[in-house]
N, C-alpha and C positions, 0 to 999 in steps of 0.2 A: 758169197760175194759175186762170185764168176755169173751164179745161177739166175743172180737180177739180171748184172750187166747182158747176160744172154738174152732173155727177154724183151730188155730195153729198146738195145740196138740190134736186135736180131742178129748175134753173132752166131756162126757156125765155129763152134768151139773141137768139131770132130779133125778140125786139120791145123791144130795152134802150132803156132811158130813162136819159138822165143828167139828175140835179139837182142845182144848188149857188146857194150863197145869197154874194153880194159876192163876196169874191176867189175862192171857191169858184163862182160862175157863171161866173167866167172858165176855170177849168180845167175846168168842165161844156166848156163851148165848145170850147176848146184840144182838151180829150179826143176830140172829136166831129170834131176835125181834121187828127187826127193821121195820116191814110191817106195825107194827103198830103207831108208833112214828107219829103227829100230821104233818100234811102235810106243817104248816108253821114252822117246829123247825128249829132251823142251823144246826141240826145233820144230818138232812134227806138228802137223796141223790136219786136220779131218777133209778126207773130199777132196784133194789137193788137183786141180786141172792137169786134165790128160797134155801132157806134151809130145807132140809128134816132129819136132825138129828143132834144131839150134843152129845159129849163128852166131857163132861170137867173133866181134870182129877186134883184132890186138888184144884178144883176152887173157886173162891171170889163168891156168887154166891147175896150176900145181901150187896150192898158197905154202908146202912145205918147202917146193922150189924157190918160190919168193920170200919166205920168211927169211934166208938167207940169202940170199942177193943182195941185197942193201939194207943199212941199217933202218931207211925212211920206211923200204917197204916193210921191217919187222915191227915197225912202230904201228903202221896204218892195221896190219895182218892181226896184230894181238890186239888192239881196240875193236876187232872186228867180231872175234872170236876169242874166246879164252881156251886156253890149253887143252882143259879137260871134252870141248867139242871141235875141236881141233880137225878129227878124220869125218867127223860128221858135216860138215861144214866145205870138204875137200873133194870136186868132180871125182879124182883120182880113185879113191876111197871105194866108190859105189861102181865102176866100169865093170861089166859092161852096161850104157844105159841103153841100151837095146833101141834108139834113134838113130836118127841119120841124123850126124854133126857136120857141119863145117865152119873150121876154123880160116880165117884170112889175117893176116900180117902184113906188114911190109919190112922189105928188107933192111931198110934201113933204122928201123924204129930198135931205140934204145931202152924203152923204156919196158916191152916186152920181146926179148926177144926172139927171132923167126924159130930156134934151135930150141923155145919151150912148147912152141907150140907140134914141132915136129915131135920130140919125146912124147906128149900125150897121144898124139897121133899115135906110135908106135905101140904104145898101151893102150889105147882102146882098139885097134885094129888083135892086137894080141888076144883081147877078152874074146873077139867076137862082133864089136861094134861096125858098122858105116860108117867111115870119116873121109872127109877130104879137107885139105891142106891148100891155101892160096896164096902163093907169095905176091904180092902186087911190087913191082921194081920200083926205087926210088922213091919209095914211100915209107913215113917215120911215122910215127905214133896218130896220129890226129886227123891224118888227109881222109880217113873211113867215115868219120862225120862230118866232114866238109864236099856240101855239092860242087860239082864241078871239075873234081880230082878223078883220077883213073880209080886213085882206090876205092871213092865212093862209087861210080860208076860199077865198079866189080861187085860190092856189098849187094847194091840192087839188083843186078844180073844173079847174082845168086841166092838172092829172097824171089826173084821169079819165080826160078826153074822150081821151089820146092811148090808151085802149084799147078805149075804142066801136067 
């Protein structure tokens, strides 16, 4: 798929960036870690695109974290995934992914939050990983897709720098 799209639009796929905002940072992540997923899983897919960075912005980044946290997110977690791929399915799981991650939050945001993104931090830096951590102040769940916010503004400031 990648190898049309490359063609196409003349992408230069030697320096891919993935970004996803909440449950979408977790599959930023997932995606970013998928080289190592067991060669017989049903997840796995052939060829799978070199990834060279993440951003996830307010992302799920521990769905064993969030499976319990609220009852919503145990609902949403197990329609996502079933039990038995559970760790395959989990950033956590596969650390170190040998990228440079950065995760950004806001402090305010309830819906992830700042203290999951910190933990992962502290386990993927434990593996061996590149991470960095951005708290943006007074920012809740949403301002990172919204132009015009400090937090958006931070999101793009930090999709720059990974091509300095």
């Amino acid at each position: 798929m990648f190898a049309n799209l490359r063609k196409k639009y003349h992408l230069n796929l030697k320096q891919t960036l993935i970004i996803g905002f909440s449950s979408g940072g977790h599959l930023a992540l997932w995606a970013a870690s998928r080289y190592k997923i067991h060669k017989n899983s049903v997840l796995i897919r052939k060829n799978p695109i070199s990834i060279h960075g993440v951003v996830s912005l307010a992302g799920v980044c521990d769905l064993k974290y969030f499976q319990n946290y609220d009852p919503e997110c145990r609902e949403i977690i197990t329609k996502l995934v079933n039990y038995t791929h559970y760790d395959e399915a989990c950033p956590t799981a596969f650390l170190p992914l040998n990228i440079k991650q950065i995760l950004i939050g806001g402090d305010l945001d309830q819906d992830v939050p700042i203290e999951t993104l910190k933990a992962y931090e502290k386990d993927a830096k434990r593996a061996g990983d590149i991470i960095e951590v951005h708290v943006v102040r007074d920012a809740g769940h949403f301002e990172f897709v919204v132009p015009g916010t400090d937090a958006h503004q931070k999101t793009v400031d930090e999709i720059r720098k990974f091509y300095r």
